[in-house]
C-alpha positions, 0 to 999 in steps of 0.5 A: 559863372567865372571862367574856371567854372564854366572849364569844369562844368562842361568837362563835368558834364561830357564826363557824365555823358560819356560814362552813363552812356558806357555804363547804360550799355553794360547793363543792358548787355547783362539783361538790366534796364540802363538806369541800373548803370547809369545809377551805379555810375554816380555811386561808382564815382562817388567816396565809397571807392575812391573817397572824396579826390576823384569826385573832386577832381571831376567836379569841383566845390565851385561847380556842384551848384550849377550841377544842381541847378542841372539835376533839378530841371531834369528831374522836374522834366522826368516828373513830367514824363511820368505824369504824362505817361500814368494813363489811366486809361489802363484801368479799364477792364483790369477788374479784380486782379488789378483792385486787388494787386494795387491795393495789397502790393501798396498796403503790404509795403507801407504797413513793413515799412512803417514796422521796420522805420520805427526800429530805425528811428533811433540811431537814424532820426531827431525830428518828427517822428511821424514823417520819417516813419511815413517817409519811409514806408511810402519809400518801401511802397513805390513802383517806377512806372517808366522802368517798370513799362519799358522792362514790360516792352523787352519783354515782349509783355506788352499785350499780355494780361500780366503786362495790363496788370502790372502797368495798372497797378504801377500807375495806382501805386505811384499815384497814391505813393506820390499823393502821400509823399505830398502829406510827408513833405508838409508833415516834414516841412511844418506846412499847415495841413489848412494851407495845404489844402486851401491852395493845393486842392483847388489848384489840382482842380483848377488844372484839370478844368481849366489848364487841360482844355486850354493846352487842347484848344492851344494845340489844335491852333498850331500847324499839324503838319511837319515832323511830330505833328502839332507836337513839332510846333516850337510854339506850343512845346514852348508853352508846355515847357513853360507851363511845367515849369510854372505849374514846378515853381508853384508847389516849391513855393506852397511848401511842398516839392517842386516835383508835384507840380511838374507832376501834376502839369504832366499827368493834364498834358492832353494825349491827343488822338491815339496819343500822338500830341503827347508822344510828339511833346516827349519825343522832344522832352525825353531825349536832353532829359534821359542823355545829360540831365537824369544821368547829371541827377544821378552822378549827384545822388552817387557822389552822396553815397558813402559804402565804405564805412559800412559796420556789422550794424549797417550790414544788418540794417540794409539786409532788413531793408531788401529783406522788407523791400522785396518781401513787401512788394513781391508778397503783397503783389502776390496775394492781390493777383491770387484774390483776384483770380490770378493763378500762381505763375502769373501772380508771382510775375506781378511779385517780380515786375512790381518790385521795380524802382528804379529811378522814382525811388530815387527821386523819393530818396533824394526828396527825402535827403533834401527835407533831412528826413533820411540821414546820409547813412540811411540815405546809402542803404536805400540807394543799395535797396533800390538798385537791388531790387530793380537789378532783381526784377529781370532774374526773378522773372526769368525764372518765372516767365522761362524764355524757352516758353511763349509767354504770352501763352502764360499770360493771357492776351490782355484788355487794353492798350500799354502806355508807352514807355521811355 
């Protein structure tokens, strides 16, 4: 790293900090999780309003390399953090309402997906057919998890019944999303399906029956006193950042994305009594992502965001995209929570919670930028839909779930334990 590069780099980055920090606090005083800021900062930086120069200026040809080193290790750490939080534990005694919300408000919005990718197969896409249509209808489909539980926590749902449902069908619906988002990238890259499996399968396995009791058995070996417990030991932090790492570099190198592995290593993380050793390692994990690494991802996604030459076309293109993004999502979610007992305020709740994407989508559209699945014009509108329909989330449930009620009278007292969220 020359001299100039390291001036630019670390005024780059304080210049991230600084601004994710400002923008994270106005969203929240307008009722909006801080991602919706933080996302809108990279976009704001970007060449919709101020072309190429300040972006530019900011940060140089020259540093945009080590900027994604940067962004890839924290999305790799964020990765981690949703494996480890996707507990299924959550599942229990969700009964009907959850099988049947998960199973419409993921069906729904890969099926309008799928409908709406092939009218815009055309005038976005030249490769394989098959994996842009699946890509984009796993992009329709996703939930974020991580926003979706703290938005669930300010809301005070966390012991109500809509609050269980809603994170047990979040962490259905991720699952199955990223599983297939897996299939779209072998499909995507020319990956054997043989191969795939061959390796990938038994790797999965491997790690749940041999990773996960050697991570336990590793940490009741250190110390469990001092701050954060057993978690606090710099040895076995040092371990679980290794192994992460490790277990990224892998699927990079089967052929998929390096997200699946640091994933996969998360969602083994053992969580210890009442979660305490997984809480101790993302105490640790969460603060250096969330502060500098996401909001570097950010700026980089934002710097590829171009709004500025939007056409009549375009407008249309991206009032279909909200159109099939929201409707999918609320809708689906709708009609599962009515299959499954639910009454009409409570299942237009889980419409409005499960709408919520956030960064995960980000990280799905950014995957799919990457592997040249989406084109950088499509790439824009979908940023706009993602944002929109996190931005949507807390207005939708205002209306829903008034705050001149209780709402845990509306909601009824859920089964089990939330998992905590960033």
């Amino acid at each position: 790293m020359t001299e100039s590069q390291a001036v630019h780099l670390f005024l780059g980055l304080a210049v991230i900090l600084g601004l994710a920090r400002a923008m994270g606090a106005l969203a929240r005083r307008f009722g909006q999780p801080a991602v919706i800021g933080e996302i809108l900062t990279g976009v704001l930086l970007g060449p919709t309003l101020f072309g190429s120069g300040l972006s530019g200026f900011i940060f140089p040809a020259e540093v945009r390399p080590l900027l994604n080193a940067l962004a890839g290790v924290g999305v790799a750490l964020f990765m981690f953090v949703v494996g480890s939080e996707l507990d299924l534990g959550i599942l229990r005694g969700g009964g009907r309402a959850t099988l049947w919300t998960s199973l419409c408000s993921t069906v729904l919005p890969l099926v309008l997906g799928a409908v709406l990718a092939a009218t815009l197969l055309s005038p976005h896409h030249e490769g394989s057919s098959a994996g842009f249509v699946l890509f984009f209808a796993v992009a329709m489909s996703v939930t974020a998890f991580p926003v979706l539980a703290r938005i669930i926590a300010d809301r005070r749902l966390a012991h109500t019944r809509i609050g269980a449902t809603a994170l047990a069908c979040a962490a259905i619906t991720d699952l199955l999303a990223w599983t297939l988002l897996a299939v779209v990238v072998a499909i995507a890259t020319g990956e054997r399906f043989d191969w795939w499996l061959t390796l990938l399968v038994p790797y999965a396995v491997l790690m749940v029956t041999a990773v996960r009791p050697l991570l336990r058995r590793a940490a009741r070996r250190v110390p469990g006193d001092g701050p954060g417990g057993r978690a606090g030991n710099r040895n076995f932090l040092a371990l679980v950042l290794g192994g992460l790492l490790v277990s990224a570099a892998f699927t990079e190198w089967l052929g998929l994305h390096y997200i699946f592995g640091a994933f996969l290593f998360g969602a083994v993380l053992p969580r210890g009594t009442d979660g305490k050793l997984r809480d101790g390692v993302l105490e640790r994990v969460e603060p250096l992502c969330g502060l500098l690494l996401l909001p570097v991802y950010f700026v980089l996604s934002g710097l590829k965001v171009d709004l500025s030459g939007l056409s009549a076309s375009d407008l249309g293109q991206l009032a279909a995209i909200l159109t099939v993004a929201v409707t999918g999502k609320f809708l689906g979610a709708y009609a599962g929570a009515r299959i499954g007992g639910l009454d009409g305020r409570r299942a237009a709740a889980l419409g409005a919670l499960l709408n919520t994407r956030g960064l995960t989508e980000l990280v799905v559209l950014g995957v799919g930028l990457e592997l040249g699945v989406l084109d950088a014009e499509l790439y824009s509108l979908m940023v706009v839909m993602a944002v929109t329909t996190t931005a949507l989330t807390g207005p939708l449930l205002s209306r829903i779930l008034p705050a001149t009620k209780d709402a845990a009278a509306l909601a009824a007292p859920r089964a089990s334990r939330a998992a905590s969220a960033r």
